[in-house]
C-alpha positions as CSV (number, residue, x, y, z in Angstrom):
1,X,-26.5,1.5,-24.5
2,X,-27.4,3.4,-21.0
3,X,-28.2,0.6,-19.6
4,X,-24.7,-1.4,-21.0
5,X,-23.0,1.7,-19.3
6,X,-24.6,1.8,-16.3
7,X,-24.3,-1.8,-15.7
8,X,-20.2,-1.5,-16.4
9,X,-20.1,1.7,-13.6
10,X,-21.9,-0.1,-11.3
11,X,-20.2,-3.1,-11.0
12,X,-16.9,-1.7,-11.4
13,X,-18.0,0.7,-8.4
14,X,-18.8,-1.6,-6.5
15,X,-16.2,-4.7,-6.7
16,X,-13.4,-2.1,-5.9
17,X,-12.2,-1.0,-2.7
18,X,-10.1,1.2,-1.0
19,X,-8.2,2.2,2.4
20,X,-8.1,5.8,2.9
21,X,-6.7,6.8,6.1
22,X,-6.0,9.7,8.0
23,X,-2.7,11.8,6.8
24,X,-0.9,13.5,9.8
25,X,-1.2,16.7,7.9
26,X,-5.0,17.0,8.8
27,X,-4.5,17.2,12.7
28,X,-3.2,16.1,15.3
29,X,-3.4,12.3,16.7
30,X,-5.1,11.7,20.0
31,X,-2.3,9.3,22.5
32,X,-4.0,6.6,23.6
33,X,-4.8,6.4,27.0
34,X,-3.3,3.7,29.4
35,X,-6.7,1.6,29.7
36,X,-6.8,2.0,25.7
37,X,-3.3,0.7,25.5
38,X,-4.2,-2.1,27.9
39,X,-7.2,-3.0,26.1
40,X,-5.3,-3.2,22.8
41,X,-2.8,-5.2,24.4
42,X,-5.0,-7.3,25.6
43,X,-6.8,-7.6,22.2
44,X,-3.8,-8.2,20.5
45,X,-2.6,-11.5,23.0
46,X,-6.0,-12.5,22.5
47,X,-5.3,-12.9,18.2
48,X,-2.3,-14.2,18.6
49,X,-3.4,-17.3,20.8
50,X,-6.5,-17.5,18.7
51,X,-3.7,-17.5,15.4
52,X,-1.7,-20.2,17.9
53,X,-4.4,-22.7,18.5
54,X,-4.9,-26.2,16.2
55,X,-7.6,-25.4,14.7
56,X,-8.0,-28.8,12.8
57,X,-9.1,-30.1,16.4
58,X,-11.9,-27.3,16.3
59,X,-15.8,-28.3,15.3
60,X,-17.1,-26.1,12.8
61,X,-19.1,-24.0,15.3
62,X,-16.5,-23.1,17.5
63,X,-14.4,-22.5,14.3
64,X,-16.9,-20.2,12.9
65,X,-17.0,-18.4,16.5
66,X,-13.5,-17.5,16.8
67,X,-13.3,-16.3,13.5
68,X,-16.4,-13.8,14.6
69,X,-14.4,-12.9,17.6
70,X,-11.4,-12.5,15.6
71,X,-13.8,-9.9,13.1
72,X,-15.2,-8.6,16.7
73,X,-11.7,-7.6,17.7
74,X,-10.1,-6.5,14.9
75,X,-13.2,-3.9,14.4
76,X,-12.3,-2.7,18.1
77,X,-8.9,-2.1,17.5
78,X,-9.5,-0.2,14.8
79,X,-11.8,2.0,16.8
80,X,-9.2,2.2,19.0
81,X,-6.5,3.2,16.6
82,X,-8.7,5.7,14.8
83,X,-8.4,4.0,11.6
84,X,-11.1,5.0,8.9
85,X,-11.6,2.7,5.5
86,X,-14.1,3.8,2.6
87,X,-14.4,1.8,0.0
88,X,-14.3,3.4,-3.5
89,X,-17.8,2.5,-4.1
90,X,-19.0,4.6,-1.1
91,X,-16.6,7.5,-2.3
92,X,-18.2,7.6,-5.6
93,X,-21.4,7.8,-4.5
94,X,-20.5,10.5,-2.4
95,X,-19.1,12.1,-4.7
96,X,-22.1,11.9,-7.5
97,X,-24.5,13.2,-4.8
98,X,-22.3,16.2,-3.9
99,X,-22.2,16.8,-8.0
100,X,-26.0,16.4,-7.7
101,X,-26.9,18.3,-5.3
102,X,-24.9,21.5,-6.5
């Protein structure tokens, strides 16, 4: 029966996620600087035209390339915007060691 349980918790755990982002209560927002703002600018033309282009025209290597520059970007943005996600799997097991642990 344990393992029944623990089978259903884990897989429920871990084919659920969730954004959680910062709430404005917590503190205040760092602006973004003008090189920040141009670089996100920049990053932003760049997934547009990448969105923009026939892709049907495209081998599969240079297909699966921009769609690793696309991931590459978007992760930089998000740095750039301060965006945190943690999945409900990882919050879980956070929270289970905290319970643990004290």
């Amino acid at each position: 029966m344990k393992k029944l349980l623990y089978t259903l918790i884990l897989t429920v755990t871990l084919s659920t996620t969730i954004n959680a982002k910062t709430s404005n209560n917590e503190g205040p927002k760092t602006e973004l600087t003008a090189a920040q703002k141009a670089e996100l600018e920049h990053i932003t033309n760049r997934v547009e035209a990448i969105k923009a282009t026939n892709k049907s025209s495209l081998t599969k290597a240079e297909r699966k390339a921009l769609r690793k520059e696309v991931k590459e970007l978007k992760k930089r943005a998000d740095f750039l915007n301060q965006n945190v996600t943690l999945s409900l799997g990882a919050i879980i097991i956070i929270l289970l060691l905290l319970i643990i642990i004290l």
